[in-house]
C-alpha positions as CSV (number, residue, x, y, z in Angstrom):
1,X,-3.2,0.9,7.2
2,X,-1.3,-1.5,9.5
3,X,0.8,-4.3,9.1
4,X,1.2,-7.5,11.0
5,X,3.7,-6.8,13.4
6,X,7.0,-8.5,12.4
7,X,9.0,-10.3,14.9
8,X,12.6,-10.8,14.7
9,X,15.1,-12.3,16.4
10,X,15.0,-15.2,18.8
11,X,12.2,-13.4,21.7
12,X,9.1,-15.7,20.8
13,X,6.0,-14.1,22.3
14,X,3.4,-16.4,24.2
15,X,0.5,-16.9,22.9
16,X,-1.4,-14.6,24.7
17,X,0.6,-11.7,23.5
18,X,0.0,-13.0,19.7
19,X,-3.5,-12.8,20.8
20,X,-3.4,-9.2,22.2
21,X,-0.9,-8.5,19.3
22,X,-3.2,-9.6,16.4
23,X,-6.3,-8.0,17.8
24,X,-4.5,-4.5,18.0
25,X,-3.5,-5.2,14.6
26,X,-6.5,-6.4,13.1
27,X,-8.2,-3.7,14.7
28,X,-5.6,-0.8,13.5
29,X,-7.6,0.2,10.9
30,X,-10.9,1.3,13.4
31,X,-8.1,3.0,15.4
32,X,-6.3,5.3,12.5
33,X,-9.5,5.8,11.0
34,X,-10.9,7.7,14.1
35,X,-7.7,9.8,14.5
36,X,-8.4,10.9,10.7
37,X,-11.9,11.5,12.1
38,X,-10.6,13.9,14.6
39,X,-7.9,15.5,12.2
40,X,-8.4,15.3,8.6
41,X,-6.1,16.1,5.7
42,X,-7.8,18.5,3.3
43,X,-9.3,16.2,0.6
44,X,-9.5,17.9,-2.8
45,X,-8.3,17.8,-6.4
46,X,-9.3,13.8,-6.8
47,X,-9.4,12.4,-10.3
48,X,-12.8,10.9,-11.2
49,X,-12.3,6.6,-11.2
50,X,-13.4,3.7,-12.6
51,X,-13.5,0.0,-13.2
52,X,-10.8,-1.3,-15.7
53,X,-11.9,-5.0,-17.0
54,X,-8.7,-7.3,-16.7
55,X,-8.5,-10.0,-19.1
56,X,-8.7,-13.6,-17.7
57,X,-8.4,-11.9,-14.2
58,X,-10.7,-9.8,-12.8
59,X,-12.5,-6.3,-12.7
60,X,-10.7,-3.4,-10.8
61,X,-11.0,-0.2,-9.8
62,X,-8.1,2.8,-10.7
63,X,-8.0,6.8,-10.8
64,X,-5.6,8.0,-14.1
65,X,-4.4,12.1,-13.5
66,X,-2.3,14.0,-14.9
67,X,-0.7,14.5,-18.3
68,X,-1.3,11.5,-20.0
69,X,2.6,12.5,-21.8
70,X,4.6,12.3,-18.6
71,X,6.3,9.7,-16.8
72,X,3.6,7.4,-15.2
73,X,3.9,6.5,-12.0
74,X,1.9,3.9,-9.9
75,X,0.6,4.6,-6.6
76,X,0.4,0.8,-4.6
77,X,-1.6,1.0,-1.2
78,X,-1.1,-0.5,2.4
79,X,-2.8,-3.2,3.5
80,X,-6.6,-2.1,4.3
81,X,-7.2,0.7,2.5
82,X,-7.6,1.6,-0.8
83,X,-6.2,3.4,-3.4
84,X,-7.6,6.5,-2.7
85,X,-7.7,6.7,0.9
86,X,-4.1,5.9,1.3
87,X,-2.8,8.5,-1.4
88,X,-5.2,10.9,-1.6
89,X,-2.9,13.7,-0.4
90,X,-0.3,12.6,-2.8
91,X,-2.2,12.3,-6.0
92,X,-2.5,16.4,-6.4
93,X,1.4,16.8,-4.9
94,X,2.4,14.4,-8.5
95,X,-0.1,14.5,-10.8
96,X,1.1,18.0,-12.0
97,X,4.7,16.6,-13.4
98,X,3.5,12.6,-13.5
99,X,0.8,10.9,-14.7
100,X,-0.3,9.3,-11.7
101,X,-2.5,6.0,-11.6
102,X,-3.6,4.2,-8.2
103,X,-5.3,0.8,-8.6
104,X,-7.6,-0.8,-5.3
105,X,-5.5,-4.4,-4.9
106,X,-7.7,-7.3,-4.8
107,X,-9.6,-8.2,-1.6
108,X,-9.4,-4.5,-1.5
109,X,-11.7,-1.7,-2.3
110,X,-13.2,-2.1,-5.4
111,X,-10.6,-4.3,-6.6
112,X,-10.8,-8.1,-7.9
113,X,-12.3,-10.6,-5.5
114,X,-10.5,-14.3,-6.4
115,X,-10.6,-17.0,-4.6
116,X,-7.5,-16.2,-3.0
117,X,-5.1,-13.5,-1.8
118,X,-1.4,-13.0,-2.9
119,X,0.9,-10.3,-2.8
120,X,2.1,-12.1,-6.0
121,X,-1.3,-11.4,-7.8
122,X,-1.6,-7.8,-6.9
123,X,1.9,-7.4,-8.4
124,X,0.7,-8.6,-11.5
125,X,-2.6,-6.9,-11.4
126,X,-0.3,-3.7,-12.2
127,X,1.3,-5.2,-15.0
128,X,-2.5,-6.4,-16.1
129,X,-3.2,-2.5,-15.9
130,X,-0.3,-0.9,-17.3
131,X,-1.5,-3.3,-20.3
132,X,-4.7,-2.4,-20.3
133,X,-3.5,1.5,-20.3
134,X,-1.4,0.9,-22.8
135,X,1.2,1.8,-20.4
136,X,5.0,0.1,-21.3
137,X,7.3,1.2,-18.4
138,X,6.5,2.9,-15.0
139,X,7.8,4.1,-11.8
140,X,5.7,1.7,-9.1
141,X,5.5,3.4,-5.4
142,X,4.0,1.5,-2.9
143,X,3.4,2.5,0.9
144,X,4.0,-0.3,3.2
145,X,2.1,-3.6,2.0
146,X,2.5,-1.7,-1.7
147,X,5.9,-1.7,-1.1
148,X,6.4,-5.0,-1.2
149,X,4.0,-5.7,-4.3
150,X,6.2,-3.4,-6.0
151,X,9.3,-4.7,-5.1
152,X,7.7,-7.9,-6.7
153,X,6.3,-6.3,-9.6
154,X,9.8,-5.1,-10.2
155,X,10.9,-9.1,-9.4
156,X,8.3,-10.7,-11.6
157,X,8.2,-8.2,-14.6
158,X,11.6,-6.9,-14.9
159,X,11.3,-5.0,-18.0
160,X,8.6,-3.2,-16.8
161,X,9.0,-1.4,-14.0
162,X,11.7,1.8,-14.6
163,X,11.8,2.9,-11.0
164,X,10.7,2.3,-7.7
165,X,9.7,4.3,-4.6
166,X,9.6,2.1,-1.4
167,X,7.7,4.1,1.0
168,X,7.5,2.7,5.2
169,X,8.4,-0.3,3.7
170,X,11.0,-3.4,4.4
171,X,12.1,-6.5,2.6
172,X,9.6,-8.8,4.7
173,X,6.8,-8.2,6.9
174,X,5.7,-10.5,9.8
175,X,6.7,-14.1,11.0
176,X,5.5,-17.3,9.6
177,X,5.8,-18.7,13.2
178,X,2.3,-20.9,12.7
179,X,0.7,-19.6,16.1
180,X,1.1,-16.2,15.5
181,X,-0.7,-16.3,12.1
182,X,-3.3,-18.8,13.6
183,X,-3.7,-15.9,16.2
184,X,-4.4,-13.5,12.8
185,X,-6.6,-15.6,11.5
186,X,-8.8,-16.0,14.5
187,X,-8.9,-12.3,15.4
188,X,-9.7,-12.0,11.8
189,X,-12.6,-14.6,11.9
190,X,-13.8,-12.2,14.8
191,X,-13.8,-9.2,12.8
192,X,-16.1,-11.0,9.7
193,X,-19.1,-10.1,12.7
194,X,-18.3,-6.9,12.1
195,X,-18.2,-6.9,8.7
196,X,-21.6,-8.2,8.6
197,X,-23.0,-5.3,10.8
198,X,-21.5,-2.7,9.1
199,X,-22.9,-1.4,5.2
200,X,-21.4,-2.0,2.0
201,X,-20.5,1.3,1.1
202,X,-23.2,2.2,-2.3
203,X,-20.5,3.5,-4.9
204,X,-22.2,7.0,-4.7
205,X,-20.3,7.6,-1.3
206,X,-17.3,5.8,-2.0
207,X,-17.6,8.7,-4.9
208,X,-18.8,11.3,-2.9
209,X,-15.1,13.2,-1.8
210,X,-16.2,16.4,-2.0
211,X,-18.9,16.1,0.3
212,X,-18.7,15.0,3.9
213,X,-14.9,13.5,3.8
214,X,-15.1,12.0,7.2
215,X,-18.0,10.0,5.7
216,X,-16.0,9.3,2.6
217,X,-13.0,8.0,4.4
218,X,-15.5,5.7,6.2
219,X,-16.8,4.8,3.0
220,X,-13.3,3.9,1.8
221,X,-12.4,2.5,5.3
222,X,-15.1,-0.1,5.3
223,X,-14.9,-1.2,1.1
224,X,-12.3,-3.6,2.6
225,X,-13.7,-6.5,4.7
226,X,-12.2,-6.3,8.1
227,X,-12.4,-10.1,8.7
228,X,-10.1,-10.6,6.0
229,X,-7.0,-9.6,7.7
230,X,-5.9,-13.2,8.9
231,X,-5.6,-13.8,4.9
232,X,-3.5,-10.7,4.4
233,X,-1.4,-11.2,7.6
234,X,-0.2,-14.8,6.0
235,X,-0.3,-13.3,2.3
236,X,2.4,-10.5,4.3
237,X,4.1,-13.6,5.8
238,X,5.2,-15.2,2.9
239,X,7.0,-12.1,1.3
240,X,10.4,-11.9,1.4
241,X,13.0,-10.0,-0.6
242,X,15.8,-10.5,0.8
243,X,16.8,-13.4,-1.6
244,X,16.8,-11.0,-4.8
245,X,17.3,-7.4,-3.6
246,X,20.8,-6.8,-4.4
247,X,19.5,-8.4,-8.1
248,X,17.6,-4.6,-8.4
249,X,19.0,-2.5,-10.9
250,X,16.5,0.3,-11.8
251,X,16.7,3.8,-9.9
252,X,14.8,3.8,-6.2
253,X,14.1,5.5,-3.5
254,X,13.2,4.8,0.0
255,X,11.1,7.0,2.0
256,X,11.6,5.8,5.6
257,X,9.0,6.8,8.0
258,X,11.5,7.8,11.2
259,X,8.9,7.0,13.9
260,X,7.6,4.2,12.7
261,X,6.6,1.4,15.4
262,X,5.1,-1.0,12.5
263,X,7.7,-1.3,10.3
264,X,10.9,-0.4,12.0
265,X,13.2,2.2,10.7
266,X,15.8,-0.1,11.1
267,X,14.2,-2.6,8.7
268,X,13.2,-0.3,6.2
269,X,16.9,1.0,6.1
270,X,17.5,-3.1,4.5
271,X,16.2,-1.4,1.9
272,X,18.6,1.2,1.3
273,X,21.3,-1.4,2.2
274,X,20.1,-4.1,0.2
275,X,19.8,-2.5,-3.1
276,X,22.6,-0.9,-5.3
277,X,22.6,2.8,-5.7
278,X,19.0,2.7,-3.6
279,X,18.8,6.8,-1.8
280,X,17.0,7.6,1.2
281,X,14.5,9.9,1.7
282,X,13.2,10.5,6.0
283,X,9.7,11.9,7.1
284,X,9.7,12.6,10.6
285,X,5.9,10.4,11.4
286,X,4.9,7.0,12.0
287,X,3.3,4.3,9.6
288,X,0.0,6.0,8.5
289,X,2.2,8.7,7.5
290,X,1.1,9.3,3.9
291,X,-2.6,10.5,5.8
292,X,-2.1,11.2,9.1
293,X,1.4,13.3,8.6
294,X,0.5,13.9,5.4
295,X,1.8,17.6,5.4
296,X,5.3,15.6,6.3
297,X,5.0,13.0,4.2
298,X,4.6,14.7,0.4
299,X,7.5,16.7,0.0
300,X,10.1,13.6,0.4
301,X,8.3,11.7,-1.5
302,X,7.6,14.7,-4.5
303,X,11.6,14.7,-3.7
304,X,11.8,11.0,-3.9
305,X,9.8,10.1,-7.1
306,X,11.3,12.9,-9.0
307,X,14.8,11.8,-8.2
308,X,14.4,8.0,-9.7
309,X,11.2,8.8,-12.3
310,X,13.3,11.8,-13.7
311,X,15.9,9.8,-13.7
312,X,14.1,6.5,-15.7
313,X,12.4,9.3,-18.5
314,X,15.5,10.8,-19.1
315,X,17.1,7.1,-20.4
């Protein structure tokens, strides 16, 4: 669940320490899922999933909980991961008030494979599924990477999206400077051996939460190619809100992960700046805080998506 490390400012690094940089990034993932390994949020109370067929794009893979009446809420992931293994400790925290849908973004999971990868696809993907669900307005939270497709699903599909929840999150993510991202993509090109040693997970354990969930979480872990992150880093690079965040007009919430060494506090607090009316919420954890933190984590953001979804049902 990491993020390319964004660099601000006028401190350039060399190029060895993009180097070291990107391989502590693009090896993140191996890292957090090795402390879940050693302590593991309870998982329990998952929704049963499946693919969803996307007209003229793609086939993905969602969870829909909850009471299919309420005010639905989409759950957006971090860069990765997958739907499930970044919110499974939030899906039972929501889906007794909100009917709560996670989708895997392309490249991810069970999600779409295209040809290419865009933060702008993924944010229409939801749109795509909120169709498909027959679904006309929603509250879109993302975590991180999520956060910034919904911020565009907001941009791109304005009369969509009610409400957002922008969780260890900012208005950009990582430099475009060309040798950092050359750095991404060669750690990444490193990390395809990898891929090729390690099993595609069969769907029966990506299934399989009740059983073993260390060897679940693997399973979810390793859906996601890990030689794929130099394509994701530059995906990350070209987002930028800045341009159009004061333009956002719908009830949010930012949950700001205080401890965060990924995405700054300080950078998710543009957020709260940037946008009109926009309330923060604090968890006291770093940026894998929605699993590892978890118990910190859920009750701002139960507080956070009841203040701005109760908010967009009651209009």
């Amino acid at each position: 669940m990491t993020e390319p490390t964004a660099q601000t400012g006028d401190h350039s690094p060399t190029g060895g320490t993009r180097l070291r940089d990107a391989a502590v990034n693009g090896l993140g993932t191996v890292r957090r899922a090795a402390r879940h390994a050693a302590k593991p949020y309870p998982v329990r109370d998952l929704p049963d999933g499946r693919s969803l067929e996307l007209p003229g794009r793609g086939t993905t893979y969602i969870t829909e909980s909850g009471p299919a009446d309420a005010p639905t809420v989409f759950l957006l992931h971090g860069v990765s991961t997958s739907g499930l293994l970044c919110w499974y400790p939030s899906i039972p925290a929501l889906n007794r008030d909100f009917h709560v849908v996670t989708i895997d973004h392309r490249w991810h999971g069970r999600g779409i494979r295209s040809a290419d990868f865009s933060l702008d696809d993924c944010a229409d993907d939801v749109v795509a599924v909120a169709d498909q669900l027959g679904i006309d307005r929603f509250t879109a939270a993302g975590f991180s990477m999520g956060g910034g497709i919904a911020q565009l699903a907001w941009q791109r599909h304005r009369d969509r999206v009610g409400a957002l929840v922008l969780c260890s999150t900012g208005p950009f993510f990582s430099s475009l400077d060309p040798e950092r991202l050359a750095a991404e993509e060669r750690i990444g090109k490193a990390l395809k051996v990898v891929d090729k040693v390690l099993p595609t997970p069969a769907a029966e354990r990506l299934d399989d939460w009740q059983g073993n969930h260390i060897r679940w979480a693997f399973a979810q872990m390793t859906s996601t190619n890990l030689g794929d992150q130099g394509e994701f880093a530059g995906a990350m690079a070209r987002f930028d809100s800045r341009p159009w965040l004061s333009e956002i007009d719908v009830p949010t919430a930012v949950v700001v992960s205080t401890r965060d060494k990924i995405v700054q506090p300080e950078r998710q607090q543009l957020l709260v700046d940037g946008i009109p009316g926009a309330r923060r919420f604090d968890v006291d954890g770093g940026h894998a805080c929605c699993v590892l933190g978890a118990e910190d984590f859920l009750p701002p953001l139960v507080e956070a998506v009841g203040a701005v979804a109760g908010v967009e049902s009651a209009r």
